[in-house]
LOGUKOL-646377 format. One record per atom (N, C-alpha, C): atom name; residue in three letters; x, y, z; residue number from 1. Coordinates in pm, whole numbers, plus 50000, padded with zeros to 5 digits. Example, Ala and Ser with C-alpha at 12.3 -4.5 7.8 and 13.67 -1.06 7.14 Angstrom:
# residues 2
[node N ALA [51319 49431 50780] 1]
[node CA ALA [51230 49550 50780] 1]
[node C ALA [51320 49670 50780] 1]
[node N SER [51285 49775 50708] 2]
[node CA SER [51367 49894 50714] 2]
[node C SER [51290 50003 50787] 2]
***
This chain:
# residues 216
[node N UNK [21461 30127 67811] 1]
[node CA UNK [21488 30033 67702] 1]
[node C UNK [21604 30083 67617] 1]
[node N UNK [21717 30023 67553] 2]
[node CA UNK [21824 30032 67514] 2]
[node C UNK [21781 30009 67360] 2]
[node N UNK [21773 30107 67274] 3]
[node CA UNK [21685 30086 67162] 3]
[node C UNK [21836 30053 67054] 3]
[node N UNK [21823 29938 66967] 4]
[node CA UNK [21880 29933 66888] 4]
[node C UNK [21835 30003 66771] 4]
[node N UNK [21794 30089 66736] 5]
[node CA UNK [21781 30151 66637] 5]
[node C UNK [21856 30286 66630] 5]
[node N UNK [21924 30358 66706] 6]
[node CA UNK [21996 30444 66722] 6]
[node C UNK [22104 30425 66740] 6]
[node N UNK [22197 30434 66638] 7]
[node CA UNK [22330 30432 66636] 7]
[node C UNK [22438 30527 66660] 7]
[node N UNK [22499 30526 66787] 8]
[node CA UNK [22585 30598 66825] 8]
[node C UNK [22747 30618 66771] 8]
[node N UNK [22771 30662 66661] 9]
[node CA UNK [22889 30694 66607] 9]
[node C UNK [22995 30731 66731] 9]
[node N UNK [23087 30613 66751] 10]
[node CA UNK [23175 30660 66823] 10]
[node C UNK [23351 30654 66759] 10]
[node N UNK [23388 30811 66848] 11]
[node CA UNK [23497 30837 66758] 11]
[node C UNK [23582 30902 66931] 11]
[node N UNK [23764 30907 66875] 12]
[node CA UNK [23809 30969 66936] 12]
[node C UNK [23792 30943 67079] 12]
[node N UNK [23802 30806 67146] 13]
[node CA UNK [23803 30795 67272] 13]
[node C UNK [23847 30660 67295] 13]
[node N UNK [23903 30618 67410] 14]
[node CA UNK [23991 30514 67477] 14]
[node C UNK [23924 30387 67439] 14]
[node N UNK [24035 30269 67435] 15]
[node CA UNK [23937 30142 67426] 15]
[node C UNK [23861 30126 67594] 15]
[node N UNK [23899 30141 67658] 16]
[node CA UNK [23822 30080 67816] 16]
[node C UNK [23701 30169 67773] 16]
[node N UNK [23694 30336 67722] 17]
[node CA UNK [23582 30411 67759] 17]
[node C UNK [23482 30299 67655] 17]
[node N UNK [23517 30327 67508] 18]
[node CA UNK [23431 30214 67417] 18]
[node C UNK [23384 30113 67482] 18]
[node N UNK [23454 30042 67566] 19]
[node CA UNK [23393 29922 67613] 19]
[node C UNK [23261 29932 67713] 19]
[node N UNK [23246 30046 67807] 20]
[node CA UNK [23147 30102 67861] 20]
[node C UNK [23017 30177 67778] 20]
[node N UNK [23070 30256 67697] 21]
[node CA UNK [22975 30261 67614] 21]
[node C UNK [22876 30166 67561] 21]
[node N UNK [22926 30049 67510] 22]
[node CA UNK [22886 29945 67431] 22]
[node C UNK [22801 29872 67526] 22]
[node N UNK [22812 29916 67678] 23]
[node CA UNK [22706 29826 67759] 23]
[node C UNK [22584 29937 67756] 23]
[node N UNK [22567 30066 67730] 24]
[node CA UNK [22471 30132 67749] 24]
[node C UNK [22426 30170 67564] 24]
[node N UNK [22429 30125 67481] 25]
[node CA UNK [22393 30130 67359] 25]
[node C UNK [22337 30027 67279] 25]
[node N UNK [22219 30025 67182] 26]
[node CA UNK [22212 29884 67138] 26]
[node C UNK [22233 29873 66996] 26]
[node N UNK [22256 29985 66948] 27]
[node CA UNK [22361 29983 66857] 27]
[node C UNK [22490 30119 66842] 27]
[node N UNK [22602 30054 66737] 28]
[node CA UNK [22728 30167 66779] 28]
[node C UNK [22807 30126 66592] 28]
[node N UNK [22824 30238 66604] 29]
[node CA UNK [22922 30260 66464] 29]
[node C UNK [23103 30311 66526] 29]
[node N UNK [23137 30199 66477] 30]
[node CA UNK [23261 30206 66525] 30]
[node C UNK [23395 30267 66454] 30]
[node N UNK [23373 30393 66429] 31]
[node CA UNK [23507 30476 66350] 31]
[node C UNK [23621 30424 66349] 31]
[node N UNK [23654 30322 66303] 32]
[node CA UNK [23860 30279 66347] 32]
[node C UNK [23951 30387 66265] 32]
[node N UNK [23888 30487 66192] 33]
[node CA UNK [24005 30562 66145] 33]
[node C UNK [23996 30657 66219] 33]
[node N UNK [23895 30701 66328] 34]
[node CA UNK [23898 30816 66419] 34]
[node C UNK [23915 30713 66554] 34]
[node N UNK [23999 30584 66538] 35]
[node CA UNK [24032 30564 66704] 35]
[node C UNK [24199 30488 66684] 35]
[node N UNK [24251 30501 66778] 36]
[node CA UNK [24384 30467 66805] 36]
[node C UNK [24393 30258 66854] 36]
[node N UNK [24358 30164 66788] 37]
[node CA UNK [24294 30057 66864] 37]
[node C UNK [24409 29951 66830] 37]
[node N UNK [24486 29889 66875] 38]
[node CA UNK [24536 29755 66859] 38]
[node C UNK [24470 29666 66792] 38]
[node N UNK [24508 29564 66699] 39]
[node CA UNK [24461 29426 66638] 39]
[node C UNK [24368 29373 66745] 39]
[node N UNK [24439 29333 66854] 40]
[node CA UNK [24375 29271 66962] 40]
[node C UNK [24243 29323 67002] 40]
[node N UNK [24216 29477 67051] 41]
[node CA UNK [24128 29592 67091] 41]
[node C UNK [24031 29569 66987] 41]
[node N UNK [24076 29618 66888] 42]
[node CA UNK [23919 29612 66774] 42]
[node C UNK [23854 29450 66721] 42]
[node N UNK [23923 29324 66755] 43]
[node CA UNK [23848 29261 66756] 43]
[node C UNK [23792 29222 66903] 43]
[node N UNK [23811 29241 67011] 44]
[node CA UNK [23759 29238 67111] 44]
[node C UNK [23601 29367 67098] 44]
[node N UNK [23653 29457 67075] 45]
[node CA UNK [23501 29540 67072] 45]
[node C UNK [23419 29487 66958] 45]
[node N UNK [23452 29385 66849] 46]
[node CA UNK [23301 29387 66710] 46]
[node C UNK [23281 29218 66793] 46]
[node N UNK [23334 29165 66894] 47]
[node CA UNK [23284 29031 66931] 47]
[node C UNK [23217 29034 67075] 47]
[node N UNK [23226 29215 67091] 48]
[node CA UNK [23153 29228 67277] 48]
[node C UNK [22991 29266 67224] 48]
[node N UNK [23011 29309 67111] 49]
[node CA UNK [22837 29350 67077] 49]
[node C UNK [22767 29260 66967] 49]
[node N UNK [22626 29304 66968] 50]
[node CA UNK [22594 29223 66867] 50]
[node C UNK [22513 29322 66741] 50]
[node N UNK [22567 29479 66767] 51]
[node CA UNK [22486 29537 66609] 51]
[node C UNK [22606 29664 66625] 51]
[node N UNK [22691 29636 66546] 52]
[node CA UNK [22802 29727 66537] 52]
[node C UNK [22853 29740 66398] 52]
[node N UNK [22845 29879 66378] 53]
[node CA UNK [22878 29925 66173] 53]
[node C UNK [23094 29900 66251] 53]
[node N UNK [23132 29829 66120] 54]
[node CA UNK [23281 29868 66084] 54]
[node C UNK [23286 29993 66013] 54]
[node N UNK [23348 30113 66027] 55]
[node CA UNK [23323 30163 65907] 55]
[node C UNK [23480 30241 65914] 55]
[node N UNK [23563 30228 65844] 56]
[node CA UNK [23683 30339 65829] 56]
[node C UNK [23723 30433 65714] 56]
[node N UNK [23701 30517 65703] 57]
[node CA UNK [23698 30649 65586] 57]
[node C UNK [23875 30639 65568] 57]
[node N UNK [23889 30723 65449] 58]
[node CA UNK [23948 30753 65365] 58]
[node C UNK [24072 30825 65453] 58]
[node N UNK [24202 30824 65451] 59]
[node CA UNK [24267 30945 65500] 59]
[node C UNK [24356 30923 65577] 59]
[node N UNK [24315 30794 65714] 60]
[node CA UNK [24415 30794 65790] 60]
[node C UNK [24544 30681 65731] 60]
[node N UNK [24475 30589 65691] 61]
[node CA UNK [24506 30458 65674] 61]
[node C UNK [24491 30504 65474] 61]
[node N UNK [24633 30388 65458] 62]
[node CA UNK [24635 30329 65287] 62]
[node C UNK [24481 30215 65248] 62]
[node N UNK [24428 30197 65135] 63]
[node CA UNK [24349 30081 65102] 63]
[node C UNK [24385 29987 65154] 63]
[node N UNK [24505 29957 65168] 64]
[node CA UNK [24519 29779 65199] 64]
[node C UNK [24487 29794 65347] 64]
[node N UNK [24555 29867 65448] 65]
[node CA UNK [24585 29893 65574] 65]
[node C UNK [24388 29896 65600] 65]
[node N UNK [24288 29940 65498] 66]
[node CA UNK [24183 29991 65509] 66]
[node C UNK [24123 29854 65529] 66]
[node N UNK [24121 29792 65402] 67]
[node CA UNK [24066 29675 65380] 67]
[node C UNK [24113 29589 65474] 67]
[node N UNK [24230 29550 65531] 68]
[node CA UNK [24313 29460 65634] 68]
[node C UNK [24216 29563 65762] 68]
[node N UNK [24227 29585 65794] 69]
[node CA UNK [24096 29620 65956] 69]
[node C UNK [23970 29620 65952] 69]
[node N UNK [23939 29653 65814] 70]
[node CA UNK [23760 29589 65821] 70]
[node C UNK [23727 29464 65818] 70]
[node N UNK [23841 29386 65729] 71]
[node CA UNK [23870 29237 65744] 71]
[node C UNK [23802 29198 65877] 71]
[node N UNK [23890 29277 65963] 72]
[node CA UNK [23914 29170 66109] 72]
[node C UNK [23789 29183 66176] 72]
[node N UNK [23738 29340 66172] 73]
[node CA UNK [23621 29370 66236] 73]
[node C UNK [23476 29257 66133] 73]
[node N UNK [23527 29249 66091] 74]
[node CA UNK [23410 29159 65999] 74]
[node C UNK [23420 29060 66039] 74]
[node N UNK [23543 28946 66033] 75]
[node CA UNK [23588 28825 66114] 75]
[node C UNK [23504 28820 66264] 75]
[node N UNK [23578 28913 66323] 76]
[node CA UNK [23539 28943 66482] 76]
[node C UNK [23373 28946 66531] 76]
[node N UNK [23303 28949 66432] 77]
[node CA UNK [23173 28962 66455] 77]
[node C UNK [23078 29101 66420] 77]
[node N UNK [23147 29160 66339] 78]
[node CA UNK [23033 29300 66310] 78]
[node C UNK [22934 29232 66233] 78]
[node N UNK [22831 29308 66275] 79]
[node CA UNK [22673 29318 66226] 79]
[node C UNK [22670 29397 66062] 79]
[node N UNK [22763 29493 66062] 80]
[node CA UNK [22771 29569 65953] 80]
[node C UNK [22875 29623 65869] 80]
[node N UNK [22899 29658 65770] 81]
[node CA UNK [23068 29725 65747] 81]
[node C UNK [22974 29806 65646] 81]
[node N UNK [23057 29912 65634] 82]
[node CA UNK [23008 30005 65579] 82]
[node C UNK [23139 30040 65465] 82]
[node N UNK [23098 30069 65337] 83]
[node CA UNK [23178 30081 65221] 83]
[node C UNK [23112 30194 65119] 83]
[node N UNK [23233 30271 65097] 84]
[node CA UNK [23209 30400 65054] 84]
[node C UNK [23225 30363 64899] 84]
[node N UNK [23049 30453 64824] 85]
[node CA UNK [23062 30384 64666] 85]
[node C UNK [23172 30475 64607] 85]
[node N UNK [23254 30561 64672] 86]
[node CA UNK [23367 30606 64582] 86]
[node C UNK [23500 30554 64553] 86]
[node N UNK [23483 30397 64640] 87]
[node CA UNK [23605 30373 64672] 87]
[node C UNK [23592 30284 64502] 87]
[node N UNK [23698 30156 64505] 88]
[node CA UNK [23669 30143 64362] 88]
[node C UNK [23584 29959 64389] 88]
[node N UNK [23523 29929 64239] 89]
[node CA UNK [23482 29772 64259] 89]
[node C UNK [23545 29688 64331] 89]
[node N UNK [23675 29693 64273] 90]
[node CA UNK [23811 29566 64283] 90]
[node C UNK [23830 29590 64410] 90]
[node N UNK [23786 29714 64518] 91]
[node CA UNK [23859 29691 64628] 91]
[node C UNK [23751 29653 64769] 91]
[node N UNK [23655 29683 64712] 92]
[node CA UNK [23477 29624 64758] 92]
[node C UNK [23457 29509 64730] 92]
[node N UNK [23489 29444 64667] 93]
[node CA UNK [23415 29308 64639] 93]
[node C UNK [23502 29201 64737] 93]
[node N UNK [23653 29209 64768] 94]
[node CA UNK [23677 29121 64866] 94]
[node C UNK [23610 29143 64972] 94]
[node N UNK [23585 29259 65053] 95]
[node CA UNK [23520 29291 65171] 95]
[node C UNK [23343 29266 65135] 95]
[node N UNK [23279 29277 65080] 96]
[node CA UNK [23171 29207 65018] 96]
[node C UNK [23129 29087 65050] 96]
[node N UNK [23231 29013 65000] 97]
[node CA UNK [23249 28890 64959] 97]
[node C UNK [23278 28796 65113] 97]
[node N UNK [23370 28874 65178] 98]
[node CA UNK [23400 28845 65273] 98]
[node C UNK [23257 28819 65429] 98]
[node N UNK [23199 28995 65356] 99]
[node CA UNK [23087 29006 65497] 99]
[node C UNK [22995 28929 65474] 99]
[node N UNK [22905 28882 65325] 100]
[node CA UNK [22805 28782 65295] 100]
[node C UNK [22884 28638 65352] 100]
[node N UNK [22984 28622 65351] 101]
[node CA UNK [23015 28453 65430] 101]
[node C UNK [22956 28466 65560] 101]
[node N UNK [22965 28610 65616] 102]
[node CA UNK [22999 28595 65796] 102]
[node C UNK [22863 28678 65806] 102]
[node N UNK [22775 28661 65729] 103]
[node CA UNK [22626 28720 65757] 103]
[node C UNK [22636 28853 65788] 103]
[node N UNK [22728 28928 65717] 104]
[node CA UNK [22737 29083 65763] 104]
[node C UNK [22683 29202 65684] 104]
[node N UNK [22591 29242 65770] 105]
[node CA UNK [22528 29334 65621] 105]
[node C UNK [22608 29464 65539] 105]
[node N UNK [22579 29462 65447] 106]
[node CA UNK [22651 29582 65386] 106]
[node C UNK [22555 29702 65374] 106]
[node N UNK [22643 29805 65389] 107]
[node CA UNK [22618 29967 65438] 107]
[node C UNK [22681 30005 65276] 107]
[node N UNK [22624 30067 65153] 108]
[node CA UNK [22711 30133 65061] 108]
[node C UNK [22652 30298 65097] 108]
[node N UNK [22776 30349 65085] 109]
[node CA UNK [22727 30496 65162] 109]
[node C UNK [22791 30606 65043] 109]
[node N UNK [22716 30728 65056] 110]
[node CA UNK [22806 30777 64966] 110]
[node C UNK [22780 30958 65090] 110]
[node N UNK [22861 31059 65046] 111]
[node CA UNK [22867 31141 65130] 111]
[node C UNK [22910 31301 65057] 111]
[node N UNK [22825 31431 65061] 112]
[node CA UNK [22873 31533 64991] 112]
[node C UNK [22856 31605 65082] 112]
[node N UNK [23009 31695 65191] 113]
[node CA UNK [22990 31786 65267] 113]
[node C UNK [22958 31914 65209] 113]
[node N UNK [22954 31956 65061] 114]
[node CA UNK [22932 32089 64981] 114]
[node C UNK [22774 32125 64991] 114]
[node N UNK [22694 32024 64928] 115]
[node CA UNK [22539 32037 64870] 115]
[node C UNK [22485 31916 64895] 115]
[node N UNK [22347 31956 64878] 116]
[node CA UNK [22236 31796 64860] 116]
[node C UNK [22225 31841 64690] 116]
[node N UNK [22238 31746 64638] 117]
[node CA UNK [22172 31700 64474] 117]
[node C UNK [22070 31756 64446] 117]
[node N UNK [22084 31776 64299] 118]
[node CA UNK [21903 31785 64255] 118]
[node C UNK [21841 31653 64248] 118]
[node N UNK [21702 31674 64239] 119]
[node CA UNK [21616 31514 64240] 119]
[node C UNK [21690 31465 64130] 119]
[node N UNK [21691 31435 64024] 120]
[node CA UNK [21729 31375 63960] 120]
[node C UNK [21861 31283 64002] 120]
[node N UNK [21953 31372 64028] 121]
[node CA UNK [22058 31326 64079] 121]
[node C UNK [22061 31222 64201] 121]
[node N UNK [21989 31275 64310] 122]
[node CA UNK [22048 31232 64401] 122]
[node C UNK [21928 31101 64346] 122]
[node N UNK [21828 31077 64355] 123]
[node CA UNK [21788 30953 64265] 123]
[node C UNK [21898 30824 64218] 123]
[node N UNK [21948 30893 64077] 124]
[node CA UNK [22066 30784 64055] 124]
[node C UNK [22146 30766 64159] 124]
[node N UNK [22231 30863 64225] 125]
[node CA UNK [22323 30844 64356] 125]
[node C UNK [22259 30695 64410] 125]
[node N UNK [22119 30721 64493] 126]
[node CA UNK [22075 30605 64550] 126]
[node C UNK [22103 30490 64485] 126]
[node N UNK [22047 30516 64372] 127]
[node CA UNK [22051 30395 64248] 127]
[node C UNK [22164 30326 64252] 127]
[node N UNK [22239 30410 64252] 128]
[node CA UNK [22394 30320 64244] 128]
[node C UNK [22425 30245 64379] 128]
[node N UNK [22382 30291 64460] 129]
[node CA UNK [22428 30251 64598] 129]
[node C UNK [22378 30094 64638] 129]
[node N UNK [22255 30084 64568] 130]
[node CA UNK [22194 29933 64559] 130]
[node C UNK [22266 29849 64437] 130]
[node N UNK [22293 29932 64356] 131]
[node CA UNK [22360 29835 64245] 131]
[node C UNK [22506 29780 64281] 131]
[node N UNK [22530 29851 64364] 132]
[node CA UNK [22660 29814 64438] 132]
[node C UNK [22676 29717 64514] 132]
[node N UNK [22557 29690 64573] 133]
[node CA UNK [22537 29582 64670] 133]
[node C UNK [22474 29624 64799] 133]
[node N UNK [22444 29698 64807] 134]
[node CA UNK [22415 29759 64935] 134]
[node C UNK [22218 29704 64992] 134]
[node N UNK [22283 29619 65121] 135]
[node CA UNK [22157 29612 65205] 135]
[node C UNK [22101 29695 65246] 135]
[node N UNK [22180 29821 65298] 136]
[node CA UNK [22114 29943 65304] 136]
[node C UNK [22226 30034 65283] 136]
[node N UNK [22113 30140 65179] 137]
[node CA UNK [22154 30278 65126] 137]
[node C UNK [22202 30367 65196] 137]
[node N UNK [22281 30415 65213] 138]
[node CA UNK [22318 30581 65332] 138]
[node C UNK [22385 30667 65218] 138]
[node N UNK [22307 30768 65239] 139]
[node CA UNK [22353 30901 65210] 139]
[node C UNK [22359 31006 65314] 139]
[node N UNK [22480 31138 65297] 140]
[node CA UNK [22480 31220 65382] 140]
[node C UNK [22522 31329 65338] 140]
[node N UNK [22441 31435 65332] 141]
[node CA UNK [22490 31527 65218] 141]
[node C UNK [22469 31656 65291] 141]
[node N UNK [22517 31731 65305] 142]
[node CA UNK [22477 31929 65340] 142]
[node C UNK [22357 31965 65328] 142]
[node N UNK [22262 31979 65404] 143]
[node CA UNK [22150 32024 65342] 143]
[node C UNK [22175 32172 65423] 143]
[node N UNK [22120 32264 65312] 144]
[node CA UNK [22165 32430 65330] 144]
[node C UNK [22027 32504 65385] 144]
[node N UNK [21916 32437 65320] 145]
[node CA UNK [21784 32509 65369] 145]
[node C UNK [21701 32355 65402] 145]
[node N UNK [21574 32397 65399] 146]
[node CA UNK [21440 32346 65455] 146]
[node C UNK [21436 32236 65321] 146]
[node N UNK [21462 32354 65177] 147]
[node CA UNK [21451 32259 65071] 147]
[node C UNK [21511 32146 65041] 147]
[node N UNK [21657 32136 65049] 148]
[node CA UNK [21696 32025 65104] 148]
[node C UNK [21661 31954 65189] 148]
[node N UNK [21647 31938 65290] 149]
[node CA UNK [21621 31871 65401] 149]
[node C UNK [21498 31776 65339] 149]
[node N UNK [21384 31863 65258] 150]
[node CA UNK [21271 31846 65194] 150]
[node C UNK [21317 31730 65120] 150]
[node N UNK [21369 31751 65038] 151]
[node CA UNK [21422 31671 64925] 151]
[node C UNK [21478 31537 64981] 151]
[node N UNK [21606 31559 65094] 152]
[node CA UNK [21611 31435 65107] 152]
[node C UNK [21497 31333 65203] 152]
[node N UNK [21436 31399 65271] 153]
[node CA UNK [21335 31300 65364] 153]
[node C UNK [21213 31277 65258] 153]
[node N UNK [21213 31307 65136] 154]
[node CA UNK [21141 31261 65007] 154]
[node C UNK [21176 31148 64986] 154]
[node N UNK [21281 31090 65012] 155]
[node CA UNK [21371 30983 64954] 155]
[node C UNK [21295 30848 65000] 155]
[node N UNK [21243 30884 65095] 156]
[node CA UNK [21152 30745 65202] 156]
[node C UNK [21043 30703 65106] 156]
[node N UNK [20987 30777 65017] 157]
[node CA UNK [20873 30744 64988] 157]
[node C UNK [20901 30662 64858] 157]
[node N UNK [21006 30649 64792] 158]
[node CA UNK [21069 30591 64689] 158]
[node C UNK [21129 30419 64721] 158]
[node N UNK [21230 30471 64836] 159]
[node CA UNK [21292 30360 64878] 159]
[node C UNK [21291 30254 65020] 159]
[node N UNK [21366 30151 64987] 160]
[node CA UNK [21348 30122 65127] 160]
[node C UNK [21527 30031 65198] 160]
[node N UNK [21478 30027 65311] 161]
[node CA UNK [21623 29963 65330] 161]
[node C UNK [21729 30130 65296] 161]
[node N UNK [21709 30239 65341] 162]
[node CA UNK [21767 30363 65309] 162]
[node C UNK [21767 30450 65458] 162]
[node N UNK [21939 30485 65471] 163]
[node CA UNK [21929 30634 65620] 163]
[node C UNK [21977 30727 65500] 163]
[node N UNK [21879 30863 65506] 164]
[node CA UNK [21911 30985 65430] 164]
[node C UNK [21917 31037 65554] 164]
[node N UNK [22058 31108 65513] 165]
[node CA UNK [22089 31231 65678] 165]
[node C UNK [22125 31367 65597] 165]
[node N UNK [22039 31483 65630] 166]
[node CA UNK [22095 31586 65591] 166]
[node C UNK [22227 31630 65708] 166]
[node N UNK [22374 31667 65684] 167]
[node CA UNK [22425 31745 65775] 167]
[node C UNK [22407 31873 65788] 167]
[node N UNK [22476 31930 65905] 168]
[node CA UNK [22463 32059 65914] 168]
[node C UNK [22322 32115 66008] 168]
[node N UNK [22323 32222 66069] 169]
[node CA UNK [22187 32194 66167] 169]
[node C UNK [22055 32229 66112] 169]
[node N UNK [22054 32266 65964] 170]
[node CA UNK [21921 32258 65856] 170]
[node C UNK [21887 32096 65844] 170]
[node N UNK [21958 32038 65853] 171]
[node CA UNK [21985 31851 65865] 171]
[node C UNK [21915 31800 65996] 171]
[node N UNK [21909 31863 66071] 172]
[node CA UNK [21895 31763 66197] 172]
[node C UNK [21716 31735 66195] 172]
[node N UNK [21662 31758 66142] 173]
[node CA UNK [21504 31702 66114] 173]
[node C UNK [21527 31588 66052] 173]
[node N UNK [21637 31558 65941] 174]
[node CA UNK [21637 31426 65864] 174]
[node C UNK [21676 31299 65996] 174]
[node N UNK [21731 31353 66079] 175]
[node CA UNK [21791 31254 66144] 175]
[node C UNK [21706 31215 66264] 175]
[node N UNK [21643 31348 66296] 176]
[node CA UNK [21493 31314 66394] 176]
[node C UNK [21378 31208 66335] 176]
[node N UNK [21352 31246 66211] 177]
[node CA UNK [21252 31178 66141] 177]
[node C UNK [21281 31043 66047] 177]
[node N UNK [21396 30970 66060] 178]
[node CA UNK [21442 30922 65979] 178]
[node C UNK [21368 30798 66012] 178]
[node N UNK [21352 30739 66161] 179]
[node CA UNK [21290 30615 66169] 179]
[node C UNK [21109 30626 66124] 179]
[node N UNK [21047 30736 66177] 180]
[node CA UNK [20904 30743 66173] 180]
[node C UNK [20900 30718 65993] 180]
[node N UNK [20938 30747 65899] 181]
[node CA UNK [20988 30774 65779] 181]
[node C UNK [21003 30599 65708] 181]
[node N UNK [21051 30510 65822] 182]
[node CA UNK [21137 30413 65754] 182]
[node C UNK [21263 30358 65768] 182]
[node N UNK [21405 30437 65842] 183]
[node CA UNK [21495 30396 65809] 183]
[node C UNK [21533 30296 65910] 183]
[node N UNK [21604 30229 65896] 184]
[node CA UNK [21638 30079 65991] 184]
[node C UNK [21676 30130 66080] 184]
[node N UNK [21730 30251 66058] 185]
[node CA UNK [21828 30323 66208] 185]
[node C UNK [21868 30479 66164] 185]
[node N UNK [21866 30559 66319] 186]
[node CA UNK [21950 30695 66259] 186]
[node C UNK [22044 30670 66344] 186]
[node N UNK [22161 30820 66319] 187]
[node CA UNK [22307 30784 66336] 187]
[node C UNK [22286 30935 66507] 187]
[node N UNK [22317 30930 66615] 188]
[node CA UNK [22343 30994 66676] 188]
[node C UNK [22485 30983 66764] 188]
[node N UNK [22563 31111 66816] 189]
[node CA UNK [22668 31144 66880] 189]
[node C UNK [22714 31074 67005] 189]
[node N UNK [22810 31064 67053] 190]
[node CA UNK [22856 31073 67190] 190]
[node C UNK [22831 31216 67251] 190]
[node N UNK [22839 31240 67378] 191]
[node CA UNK [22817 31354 67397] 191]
[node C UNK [22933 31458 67390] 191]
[node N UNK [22915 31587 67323] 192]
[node CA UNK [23053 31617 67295] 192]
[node C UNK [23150 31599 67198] 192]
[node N UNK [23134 31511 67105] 193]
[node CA UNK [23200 31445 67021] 193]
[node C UNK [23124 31383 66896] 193]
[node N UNK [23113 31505 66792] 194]
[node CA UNK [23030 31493 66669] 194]
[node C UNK [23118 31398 66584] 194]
[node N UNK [23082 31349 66527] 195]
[node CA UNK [23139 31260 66374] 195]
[node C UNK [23112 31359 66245] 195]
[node N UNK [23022 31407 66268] 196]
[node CA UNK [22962 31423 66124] 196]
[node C UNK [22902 31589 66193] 196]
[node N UNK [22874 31690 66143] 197]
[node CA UNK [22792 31783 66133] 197]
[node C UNK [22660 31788 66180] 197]
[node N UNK [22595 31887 66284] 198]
[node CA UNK [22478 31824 66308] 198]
[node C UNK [22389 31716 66361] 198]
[node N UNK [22534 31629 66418] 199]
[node CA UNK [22467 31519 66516] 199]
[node C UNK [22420 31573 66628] 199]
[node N UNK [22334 31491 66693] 200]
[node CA UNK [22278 31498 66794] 200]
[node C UNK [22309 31390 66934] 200]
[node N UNK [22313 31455 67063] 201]
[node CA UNK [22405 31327 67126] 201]
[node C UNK [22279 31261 67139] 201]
[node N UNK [22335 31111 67164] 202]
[node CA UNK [22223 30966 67189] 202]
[node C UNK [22116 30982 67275] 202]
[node N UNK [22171 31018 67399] 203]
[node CA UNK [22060 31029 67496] 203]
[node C UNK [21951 31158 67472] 203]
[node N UNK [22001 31262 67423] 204]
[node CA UNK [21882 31354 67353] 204]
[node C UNK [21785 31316 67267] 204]
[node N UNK [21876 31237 67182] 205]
[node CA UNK [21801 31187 67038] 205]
[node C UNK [21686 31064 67067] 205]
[node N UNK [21743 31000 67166] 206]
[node CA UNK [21606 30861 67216] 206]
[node C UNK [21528 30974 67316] 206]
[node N UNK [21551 31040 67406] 207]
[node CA UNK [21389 31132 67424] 207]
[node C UNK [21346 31149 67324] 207]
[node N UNK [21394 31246 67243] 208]
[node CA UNK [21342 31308 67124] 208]
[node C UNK [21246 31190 67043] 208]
[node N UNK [21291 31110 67010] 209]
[node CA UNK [21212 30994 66950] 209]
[node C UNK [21141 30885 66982] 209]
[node N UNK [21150 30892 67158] 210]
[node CA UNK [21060 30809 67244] 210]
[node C UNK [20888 30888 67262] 210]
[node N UNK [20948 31109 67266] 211]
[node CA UNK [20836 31124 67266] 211]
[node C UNK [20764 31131 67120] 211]
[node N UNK [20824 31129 67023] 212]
[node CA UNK [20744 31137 66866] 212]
[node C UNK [20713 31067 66875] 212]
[node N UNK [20715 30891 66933] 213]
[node CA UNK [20656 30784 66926] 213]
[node C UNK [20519 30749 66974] 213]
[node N UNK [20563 30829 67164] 214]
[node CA UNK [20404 30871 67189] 214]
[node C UNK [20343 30932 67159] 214]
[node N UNK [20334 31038 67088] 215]
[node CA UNK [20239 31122 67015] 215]
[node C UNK [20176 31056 66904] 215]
[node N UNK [20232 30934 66831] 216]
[node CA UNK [20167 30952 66697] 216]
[node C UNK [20074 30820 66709] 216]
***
């Protein structure tokens, strides 16, 4: 079974390979600032699937250049776009605005490669992330020990509509446990090819969580 609840962050590889991928996944987060893709290419991949995050970070691309490709991937048919609460209001609310016409859910994410928060903190963090607009919450923060890790898979019992991912490999329990927990989806690797700290590749991660399923 091709579980849509595991989302395979894909980064750094060919459009033909993406396109193969996308037949063995049932869901995929599609990095356009970690892929090289033509106008043409990236709306051909958010109109070949039907549960695919837009998501493009900070760095490669200017705001407009940012906002002009999530545009299209939103147009094209994504399921999701994902928008970082650091970016600013004025530049979220067209893409917002845009994904609620085309039934696209919004992802507000926020991300600290240093530390996980104290409770208090990371609390409001969440807080804001819904006040923002967000259908669902993502956070992804360093977790350094157990206590972290602790702290953020606490977060389930508060909220809902929320993926807490600790990075780093003190992290990788948040991302094992994230569905039994609640979350709509966790985020796992290509093989070989991390996004984030501490991923785990796809096909490990659905054993891994096919057998927690039978056990419980």
């Amino acid at each position: 079974m091709i579980r849509p609840d595991i989302c395979v962050s894909i980064a750094n590889t060919s459009f033909e390979n993406i396109l193969k991928i996308l037949e063995e996944v049932g869901m995929a987060e599609i990095r356009i600032d970690m892929l090289d893709l033509m106008p043409n290419q990236l709306e051909l991949i958010f109109s070949s699937h039907k549960n695919l995050i837009a998501t493009c970070r900070q760095g490669k691309y200017d705001e407009v250049q940012r906002a002009s490709l999530l545009s299209r991937a939103i147009e094209s048919g994504a399921a999701w776009v994902d928008l970082e609460i650091e970016t600013s209001p004025e530049w979220r609310k067209p893409l917002i605005d845009l994904a609620k016409s085309k039934r696209c859910k919004i992802i507000i994410s926020w991300h600290c490669f240093g530390k996980t928060p104290e409770e208090d903190d990371i609390y409001k963090l969440v807080d804001s992330l819904y006040l923002a607009g967000a259908d669902v919450a993502k956070i992804a923060c360093l977790s350094n020990n157990r206590s972290d890790s602790a702290r953020i898979l606490s977060l389930y019992s508060k909220y809902k509509n929320l993926v807490a991912i600790g990075m780093g490999s003190n992290g990788v329990v948040t991302r094992v446990s994230a569905l039994s927990l609640g979350a709509p989806f966790t985020f796992a690797s290509l093989e070989g090819c991390q996004t984030a700290p501490g991923q785990i590749d796809y096909k490990e991660m659905e054993k891994i969580i096919n057998k927690i399923e039978q056990l419980s």
